[in-house]
Residue, then its C-alpha position, 0 to 999 in steps of 0.5 A: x498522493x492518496x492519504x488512507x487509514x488502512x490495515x496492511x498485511x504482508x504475506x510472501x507474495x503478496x501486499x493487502x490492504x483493508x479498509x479498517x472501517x469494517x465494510x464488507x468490501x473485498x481486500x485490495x492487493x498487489x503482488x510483491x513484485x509490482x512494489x518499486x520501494x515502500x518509504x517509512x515517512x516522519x515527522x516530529x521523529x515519528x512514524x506518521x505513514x507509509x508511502x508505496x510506489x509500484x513499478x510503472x507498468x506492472x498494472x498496479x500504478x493506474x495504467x500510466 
């Protein structure tokens, strides 16, 4: 599991990522359709993160 501080945007077909240090490297993206569930985690009945699982070969998982 990877752990990121990061700014997500959401558009209809597609899901970035940004880093929120302020670098000048290009955003990461997927298509929607590599998404297989996106699960709001808790702790302490707070919202502390976001977990993203992507659909094994839909290139988005690392190849695996």
């Amino acid at each position: 599991m990877l752990t990121l501080p990061a700014t997500l945007l959401l558009t209809e077909s597609r899901l970035y990522v940004s880093d929120p240090s302020g670098s000048d490297s290009p955003l990461t993206h997927w298509p929607l359709g590599a998404l297989e569930r996106v699960v709001c985690r808790r702790h302490l009945l707070r919202d502390v993160g976001l977990e993203i699982q992507f659909r094994r070969g839909s290139g988005a998982d690392g190849g695996k």
